[in-house]
C-alpha positions in Angstrom: -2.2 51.0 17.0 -5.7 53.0 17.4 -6.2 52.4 13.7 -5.8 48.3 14.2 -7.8 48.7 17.2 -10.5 50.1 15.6 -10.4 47.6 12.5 -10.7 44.7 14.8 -13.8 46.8 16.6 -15.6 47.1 13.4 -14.8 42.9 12.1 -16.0 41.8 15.6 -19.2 44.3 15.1 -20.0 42.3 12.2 -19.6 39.1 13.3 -21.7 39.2 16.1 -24.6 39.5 13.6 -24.2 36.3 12.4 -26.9 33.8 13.3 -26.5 32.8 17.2 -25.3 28.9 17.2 -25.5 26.5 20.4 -22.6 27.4 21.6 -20.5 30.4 23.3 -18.5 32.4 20.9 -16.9 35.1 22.8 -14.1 34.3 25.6 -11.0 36.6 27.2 -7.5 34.8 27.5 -5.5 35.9 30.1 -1.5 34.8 30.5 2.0 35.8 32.1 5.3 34.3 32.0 8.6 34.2 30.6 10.1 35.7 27.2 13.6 35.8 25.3 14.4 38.3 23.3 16.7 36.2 20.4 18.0 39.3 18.6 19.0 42.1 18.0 21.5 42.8 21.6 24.6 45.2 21.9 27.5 43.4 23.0 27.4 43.1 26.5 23.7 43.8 27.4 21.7 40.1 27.4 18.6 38.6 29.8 18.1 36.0 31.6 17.1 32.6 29.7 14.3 32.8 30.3 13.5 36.0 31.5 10.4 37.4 34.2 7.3 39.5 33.1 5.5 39.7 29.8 2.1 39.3 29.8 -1.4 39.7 27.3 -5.1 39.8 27.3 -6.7 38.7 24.6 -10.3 38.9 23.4 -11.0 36.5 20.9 -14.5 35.8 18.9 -14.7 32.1 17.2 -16.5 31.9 13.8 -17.5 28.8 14.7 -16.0 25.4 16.7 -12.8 25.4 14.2 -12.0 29.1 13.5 -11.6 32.1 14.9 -10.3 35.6 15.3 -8.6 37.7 18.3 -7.4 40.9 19.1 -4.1 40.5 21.6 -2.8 43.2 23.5 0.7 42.2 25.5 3.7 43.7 27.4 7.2 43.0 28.1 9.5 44.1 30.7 13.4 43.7 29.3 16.4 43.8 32.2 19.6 42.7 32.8 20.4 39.3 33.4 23.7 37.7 34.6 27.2 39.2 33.6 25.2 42.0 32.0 25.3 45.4 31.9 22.3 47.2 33.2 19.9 48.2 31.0 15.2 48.3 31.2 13.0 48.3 28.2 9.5 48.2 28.0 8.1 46.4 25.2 4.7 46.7 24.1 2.5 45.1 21.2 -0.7 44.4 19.7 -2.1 42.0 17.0 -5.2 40.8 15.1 -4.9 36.8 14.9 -6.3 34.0 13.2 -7.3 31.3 15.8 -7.6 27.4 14.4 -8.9 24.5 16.8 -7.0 21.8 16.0 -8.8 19.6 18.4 -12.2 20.1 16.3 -10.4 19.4 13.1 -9.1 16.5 14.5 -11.7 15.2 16.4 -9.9 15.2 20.3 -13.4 14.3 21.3 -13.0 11.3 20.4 -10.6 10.4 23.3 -10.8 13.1 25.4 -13.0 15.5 26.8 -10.9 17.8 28.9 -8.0 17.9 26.3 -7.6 20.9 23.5 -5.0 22.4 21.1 -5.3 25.7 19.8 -3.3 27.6 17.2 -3.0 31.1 16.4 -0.9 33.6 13.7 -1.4 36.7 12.3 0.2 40.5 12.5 0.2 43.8 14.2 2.2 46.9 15.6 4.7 47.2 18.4 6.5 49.7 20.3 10.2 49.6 21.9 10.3 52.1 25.1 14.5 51.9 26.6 13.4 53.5 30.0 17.4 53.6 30.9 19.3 54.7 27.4 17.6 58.2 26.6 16.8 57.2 22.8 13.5 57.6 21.1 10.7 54.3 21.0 11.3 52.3 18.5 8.1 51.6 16.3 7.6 48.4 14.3 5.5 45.6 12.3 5.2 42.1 14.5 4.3 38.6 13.1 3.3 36.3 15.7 2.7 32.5 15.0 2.1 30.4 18.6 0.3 27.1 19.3 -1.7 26.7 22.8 -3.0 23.4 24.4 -5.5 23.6 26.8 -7.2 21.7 29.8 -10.7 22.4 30.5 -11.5 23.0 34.4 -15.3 24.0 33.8 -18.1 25.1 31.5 -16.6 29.0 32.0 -12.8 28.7 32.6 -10.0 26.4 30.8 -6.2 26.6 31.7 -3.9 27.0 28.9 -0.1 27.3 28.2 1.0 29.0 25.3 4.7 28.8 23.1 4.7 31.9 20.5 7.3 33.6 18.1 6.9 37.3 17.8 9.4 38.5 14.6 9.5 42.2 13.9 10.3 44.0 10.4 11.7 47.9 10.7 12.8 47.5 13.9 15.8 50.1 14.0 16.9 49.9 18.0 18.1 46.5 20.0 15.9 45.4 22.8 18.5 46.9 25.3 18.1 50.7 23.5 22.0 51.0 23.4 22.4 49.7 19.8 20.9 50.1 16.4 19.9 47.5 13.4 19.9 47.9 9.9 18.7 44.6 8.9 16.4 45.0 5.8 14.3 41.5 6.7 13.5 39.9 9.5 15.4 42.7 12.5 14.1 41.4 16.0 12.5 38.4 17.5 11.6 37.5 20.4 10.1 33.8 22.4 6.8 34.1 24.4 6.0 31.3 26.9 2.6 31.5 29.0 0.1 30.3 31.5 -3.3 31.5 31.5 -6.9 31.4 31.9 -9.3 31.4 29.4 -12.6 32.5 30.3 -15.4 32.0 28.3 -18.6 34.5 27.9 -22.4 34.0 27.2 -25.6 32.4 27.7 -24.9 28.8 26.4 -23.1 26.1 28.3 -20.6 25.2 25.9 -18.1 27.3 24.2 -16.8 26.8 21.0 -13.4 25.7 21.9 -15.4 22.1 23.6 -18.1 22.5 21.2 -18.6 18.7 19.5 -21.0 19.2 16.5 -24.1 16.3 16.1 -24.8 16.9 12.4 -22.9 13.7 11.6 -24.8 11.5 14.0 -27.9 11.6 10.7 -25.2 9.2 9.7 -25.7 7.3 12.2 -29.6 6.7 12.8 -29.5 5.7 8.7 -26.8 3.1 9.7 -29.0 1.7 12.6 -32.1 2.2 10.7 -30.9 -0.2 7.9 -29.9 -2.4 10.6 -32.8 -3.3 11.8 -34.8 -3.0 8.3 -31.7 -6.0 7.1 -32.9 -8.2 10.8 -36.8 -7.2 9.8 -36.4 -8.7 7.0 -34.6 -11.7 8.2 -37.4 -12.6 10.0 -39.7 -12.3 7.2 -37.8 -14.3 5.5 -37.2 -17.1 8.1 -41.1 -16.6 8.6 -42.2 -17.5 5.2 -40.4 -21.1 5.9 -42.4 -21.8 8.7 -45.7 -23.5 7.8 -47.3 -21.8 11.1 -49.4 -18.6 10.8 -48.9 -17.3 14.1 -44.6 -16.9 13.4 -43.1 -14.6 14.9 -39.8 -13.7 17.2 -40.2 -16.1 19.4 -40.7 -18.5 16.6 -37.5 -17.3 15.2 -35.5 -17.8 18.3 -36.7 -21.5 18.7 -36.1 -22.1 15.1 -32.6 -21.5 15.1 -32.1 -23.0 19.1 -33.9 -26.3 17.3 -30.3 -25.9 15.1 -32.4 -24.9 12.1 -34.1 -28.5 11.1 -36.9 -30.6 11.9 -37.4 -32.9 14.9 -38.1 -36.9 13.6 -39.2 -39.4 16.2 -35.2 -41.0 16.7 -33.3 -38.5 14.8 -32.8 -34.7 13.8 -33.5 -34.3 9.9 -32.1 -31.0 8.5 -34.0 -29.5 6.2 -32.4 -28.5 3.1 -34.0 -25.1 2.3 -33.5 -23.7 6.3 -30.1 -25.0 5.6 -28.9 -22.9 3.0 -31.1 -19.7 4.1 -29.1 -19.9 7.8 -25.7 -20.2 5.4 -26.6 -16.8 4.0 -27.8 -15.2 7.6 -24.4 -16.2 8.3 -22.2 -15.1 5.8 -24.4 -11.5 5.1 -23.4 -10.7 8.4 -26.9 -11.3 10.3 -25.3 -13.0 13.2 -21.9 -11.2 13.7 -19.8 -11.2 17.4 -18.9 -8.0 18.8 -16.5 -6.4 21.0 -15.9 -3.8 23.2 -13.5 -0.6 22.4 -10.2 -1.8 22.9 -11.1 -5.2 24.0 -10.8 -8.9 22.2 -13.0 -10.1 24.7 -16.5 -11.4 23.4 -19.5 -9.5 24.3 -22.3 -11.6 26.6 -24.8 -11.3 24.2 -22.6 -12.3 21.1 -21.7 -15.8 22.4 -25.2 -16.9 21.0 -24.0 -15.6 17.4 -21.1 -18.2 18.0 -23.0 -20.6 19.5 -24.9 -20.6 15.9 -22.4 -21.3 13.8 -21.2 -23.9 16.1 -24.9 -25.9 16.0 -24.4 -24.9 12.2 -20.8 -26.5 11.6 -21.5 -29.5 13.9 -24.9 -30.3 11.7 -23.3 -29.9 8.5 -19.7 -31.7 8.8 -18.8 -30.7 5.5 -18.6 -26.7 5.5 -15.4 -24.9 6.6 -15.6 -21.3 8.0 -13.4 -18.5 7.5 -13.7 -15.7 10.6 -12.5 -11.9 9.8 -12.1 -9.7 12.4 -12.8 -5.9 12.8 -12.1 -3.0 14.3 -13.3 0.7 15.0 -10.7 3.8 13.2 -9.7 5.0 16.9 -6.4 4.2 17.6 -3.2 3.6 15.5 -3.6 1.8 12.3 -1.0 -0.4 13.6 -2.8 -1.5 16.9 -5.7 -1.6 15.1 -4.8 -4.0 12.7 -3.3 -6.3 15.7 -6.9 -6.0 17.6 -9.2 -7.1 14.7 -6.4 -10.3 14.7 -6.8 -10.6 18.1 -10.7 -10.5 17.9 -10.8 -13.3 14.9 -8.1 -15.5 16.9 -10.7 -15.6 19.9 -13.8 -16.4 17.7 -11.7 -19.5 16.3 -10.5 -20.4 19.6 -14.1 -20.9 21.0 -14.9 -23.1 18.0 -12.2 -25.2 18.3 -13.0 -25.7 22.2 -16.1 -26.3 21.2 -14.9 -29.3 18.9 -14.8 -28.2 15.6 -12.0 -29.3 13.6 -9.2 -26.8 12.8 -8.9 -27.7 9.9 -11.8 -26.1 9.0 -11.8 -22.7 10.2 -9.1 -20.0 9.0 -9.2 -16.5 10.6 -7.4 -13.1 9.7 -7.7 -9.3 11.3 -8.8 -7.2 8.5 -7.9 -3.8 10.0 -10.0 -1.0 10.7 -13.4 -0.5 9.1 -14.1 3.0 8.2 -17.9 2.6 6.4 -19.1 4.2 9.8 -19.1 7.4 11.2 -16.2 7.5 13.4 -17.3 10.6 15.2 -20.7 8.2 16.7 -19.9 5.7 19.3 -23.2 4.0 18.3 -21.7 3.6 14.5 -18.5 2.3 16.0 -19.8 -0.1 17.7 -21.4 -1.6 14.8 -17.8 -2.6 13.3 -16.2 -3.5 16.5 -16.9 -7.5 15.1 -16.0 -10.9 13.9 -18.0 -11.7 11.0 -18.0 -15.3 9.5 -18.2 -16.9 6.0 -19.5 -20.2 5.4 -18.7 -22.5 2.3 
């Protein structure tokens, strides 16, 4: 035990010269509760299912927001349960653990904020004590594999519940001290269930366990970036029609409100070239609709993307439309798929109110569109849309 002690002393030493990051690293896990020992009992000697008093303190140092390593110290108390005879044990262990956050690698953030999963394995030494049959401790090799959810209550503290499996190799003595194992594999095991406190330590305000890394969100800014470098150049574009110098985005927005075409004295003349050029605004996505997360209902300031087409449609009697619907990767692929349908269906429904012919538009949910970063709310909301082609 001193010798893993001191290994785990010397790995932490040399971790805590790494680079500091922006978040906490260091935290001690505290838990009690229940246990079972599963095997090996002498006939007649069994606990309760489950069974009072074990308990560890753990302190664990986290390489960074997915990985980590411990160093858990724990205790068992071992006693008679119903129809048994009498018999105390003390049990005691420690281990050196690998700790994975599953709610990094799986991006909880996401959807939650207060929500975690943790898991931990690894190996170390334990010790058997029977306090009531006079028989020497029992000395062996543990394995303990164990997954922990947590719920965050503040910066500092999060609650947690843990489920782990503690097998043992070499053990020679039952858990009751009265009998004796020869069993060349696998010879005692033993189910741990907890409720504890983590408690995080240092300077930052976030440990790793919460710690939501940004890197991505370059991403991001290069999606919105060529964004509005595609609607700059729109308007250049649209400009460069317009025989007046002074064009600009208040010329834009009367051009397409005057439905793209020129005013005559008793009628409204399209012009050919604005025609086609609005055609391609449309169908490279220039005026899309979009949604909220979760929601089929159109956005305020989308209904003028709609409104376009409709002025478009109604001018040119001989286009159709076909309407594709979006949506965002959170969420079942299955719901997801049923959304983006539900998104298009609501497009085509305005149109049709609106009086153009059904016969002309088609609509279909295409799904989830992953060309964003999913981790960015700002990206998401970029494919949370209807888009629309025009033939």
């Amino acid at each position: 035990m001193k010798k893993l002690t001191t290994a785990f002393a010397v790995v932490l030493f040399t971790l805590t010269q790494v680079n500091a990051q922006d978040f906490n690293k260091w935290s001690i896990d505290l838990g009690f509760g229940a246990h079972k020992p599963v095997f090996p009992m002498s006939s007649g000697y069994r606990t309760n299912t489950p069974a009072l008093w074990q308990a560890n303190i753990s302190g664990r140092y986290m390489l960074n927001e997915k990985f980590g390593l411990r160093a858990d110290f724990g205790y068992n108390k071992f006693s008679e349960g119903k129809r048994s005879k009498p018999f105390n044990s003390d049990y005691y262990r420690g281990t050196l653990e690998g700790v994975v956050n599953l709610g990094s690698l799986f991006n909880f953030s996401d959807w939650t904020k207060s929500i975690n999963l943790l898991m931990h394995a690894g190996a170390g030494l334990s010790l058997l004590k029977p306090t009531s049959a006079n028989n020497s401790n029992d000395k062996m090799i543990n394995m303990v594999v164990g997954i922990t959810p947590q719920i965050k209550l503040a910066d500092r503290v999060a609650l947690f519940l843990d489920a782990s499996t503690i097998a043992h190799f070499y053990q020679s003595r039952s858990f009751d001290g009265y009998g004796t194992t020869s069993t060349m594999r696998i010879s005692g095991e033993i189910f741990t269930a907890s409720i504890g406190l983590n408690v995080y330590l240092g300077k930052n305000k976030t440990h790793a366990d919460w710690y939501v890394n940004t890197k991505n969100e370059t991403k991001t800014d290069d999606d919105l970036a060529n964004l509005k470098n595609r609607l700059e150049a729109a308007e250049r574009k649209l400009a460069s029609l317009n025989n007046k110098p002074d064009f600009n985005k208040s010329g834009l927005i009367s051009e397409l409100d005057n439905r793209y075409s020129k005013k005559g004295e008793n009628k409204v003349t399209p012009v050919a070239s604005k025609v086609d050029f609005i055609r391609e605004l449309l169908n490279k996505g220039y005026q899309n609709v979009y949604f909220d997360f979760g929601k089929s209902s159109i956005q305020k300031h989308s209904l003028e993307a709609v409104n376009y087409l409709i002025k478009y449609m109604t001018e040119n009697p001989s286009t159709s439309a076909q309407i594709d619907g979006y949506a965002d990767e959170l969420g079942s692929t299955t719901n997801n798929q049923s959304l983006s349908t539900r998104r298009a269906k609501r497009v085509y429904d305005v149109l049709v109110a609106a009086g153009i012919s059904p016969s002309r538009l088609t609509y279909k949910g295409n799904g989830e569109d992953a060309s964003v970063d999913k981790n960015s709310e700002e990206a998401r909301q970029l494919v949370r849309r209807v888009t629309f082609t025009v033939r």
